[in-house]
C-alpha positions as CSV (number, residue, x, y, z in Angstrom):
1,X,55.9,-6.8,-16.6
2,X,53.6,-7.6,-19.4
3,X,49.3,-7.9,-18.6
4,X,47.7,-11.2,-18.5
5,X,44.2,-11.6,-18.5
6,X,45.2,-15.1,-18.1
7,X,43.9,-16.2,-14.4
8,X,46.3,-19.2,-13.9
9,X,48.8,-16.9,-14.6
10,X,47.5,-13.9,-12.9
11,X,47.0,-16.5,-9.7
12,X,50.9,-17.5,-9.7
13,X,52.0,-13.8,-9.9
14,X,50.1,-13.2,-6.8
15,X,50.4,-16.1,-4.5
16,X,54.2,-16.7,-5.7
17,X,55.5,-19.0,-2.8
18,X,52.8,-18.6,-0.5
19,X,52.0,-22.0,0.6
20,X,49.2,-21.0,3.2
21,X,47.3,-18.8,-0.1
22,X,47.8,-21.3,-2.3
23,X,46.0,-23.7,0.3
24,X,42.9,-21.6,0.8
25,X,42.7,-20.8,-3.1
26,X,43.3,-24.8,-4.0
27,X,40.1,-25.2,-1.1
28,X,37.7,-22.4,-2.3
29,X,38.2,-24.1,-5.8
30,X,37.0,-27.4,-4.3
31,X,34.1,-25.3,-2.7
32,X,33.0,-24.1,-6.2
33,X,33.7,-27.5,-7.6
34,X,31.0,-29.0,-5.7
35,X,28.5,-26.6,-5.9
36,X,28.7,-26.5,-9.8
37,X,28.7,-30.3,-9.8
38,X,25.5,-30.4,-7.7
39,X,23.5,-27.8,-9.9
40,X,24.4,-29.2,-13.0
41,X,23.5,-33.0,-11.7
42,X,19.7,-31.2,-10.4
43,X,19.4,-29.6,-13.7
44,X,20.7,-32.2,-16.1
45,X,17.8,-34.6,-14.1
46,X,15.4,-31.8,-14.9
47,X,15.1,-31.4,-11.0
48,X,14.1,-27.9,-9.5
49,X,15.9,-27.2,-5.9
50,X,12.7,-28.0,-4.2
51,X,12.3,-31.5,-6.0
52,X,15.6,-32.8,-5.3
53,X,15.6,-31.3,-1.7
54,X,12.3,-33.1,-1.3
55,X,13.9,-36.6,-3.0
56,X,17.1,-36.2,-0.3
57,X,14.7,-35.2,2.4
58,X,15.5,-31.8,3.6
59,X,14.1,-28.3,2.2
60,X,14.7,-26.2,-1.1
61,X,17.0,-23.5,1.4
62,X,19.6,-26.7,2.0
63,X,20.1,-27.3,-1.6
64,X,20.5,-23.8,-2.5
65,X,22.9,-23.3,0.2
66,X,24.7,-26.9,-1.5
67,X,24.6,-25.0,-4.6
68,X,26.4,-21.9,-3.7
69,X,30.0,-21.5,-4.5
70,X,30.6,-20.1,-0.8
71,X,29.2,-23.0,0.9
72,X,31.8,-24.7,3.4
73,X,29.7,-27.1,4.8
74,X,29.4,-30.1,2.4
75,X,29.4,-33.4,4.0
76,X,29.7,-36.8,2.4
77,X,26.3,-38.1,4.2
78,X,24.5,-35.1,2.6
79,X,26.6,-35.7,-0.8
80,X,25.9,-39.2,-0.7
81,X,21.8,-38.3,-0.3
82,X,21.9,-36.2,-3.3
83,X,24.0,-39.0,-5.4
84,X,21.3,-41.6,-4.4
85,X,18.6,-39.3,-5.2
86,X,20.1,-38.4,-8.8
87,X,20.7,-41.9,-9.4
88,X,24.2,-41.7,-9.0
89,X,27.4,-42.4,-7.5
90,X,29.4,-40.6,-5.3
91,X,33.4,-41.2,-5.9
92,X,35.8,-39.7,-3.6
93,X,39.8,-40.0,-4.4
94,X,42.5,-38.8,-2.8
95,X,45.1,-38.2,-5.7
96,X,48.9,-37.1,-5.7
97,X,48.8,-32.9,-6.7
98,X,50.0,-31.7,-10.0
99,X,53.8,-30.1,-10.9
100,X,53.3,-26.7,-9.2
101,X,53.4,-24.5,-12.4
102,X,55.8,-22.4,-12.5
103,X,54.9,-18.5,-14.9
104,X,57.8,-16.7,-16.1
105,X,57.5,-12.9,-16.5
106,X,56.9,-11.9,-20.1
């Protein structure tokens, strides 16, 4: 089998058919999603942690925790907070999944 240091590809090898991994890895993905979105809405407003966290109304340690790629906890009240805060709008979709993609060996 030929190396990849493509991860798409490298993520297909390993999760093959496993519907169960491929759930958790599509989830921590939407984990990291959010957190990235958050910091780069703070920082693109100029905002340190402790201003925004101040603006939503809860401490600098919430929006750190927010911020991090491990955080589970997201809620669309708190979400909703920080949009208002960055003068922004939250939009939630539900939308039909993508072709599962399908690597052949090379």
């Amino acid at each position: 089998m030929a190396k990849t240091r493509d991860a798409l590809k490298i993520l297909d090898r390993v999760t093959g058919d496993d519907r169960e991994l491929r759930h958790r890895i599509a989830r921590e993905k939407l984990n990291t999603q959010v957190a990235r979105m958050i910091y780069e809405a703070r920082t693109r407003a100029k905002l340190s942690q402790r201003q925004l966290a101040e603006l939503v109304g809860t401490r600098q340690p919430v929006i750190a925790r927010l911020e991090d790629a491990d955080y589970r906890g997201h809620s669309l009240s708190m979400l909703q907070r920080i949009a208002g805060a960055l003068n922004k709008r939250l939009d939630v979709r539900f939308v039909q999944p993508g072709p599962r993609r399908r690597v052949r060996a090379a």
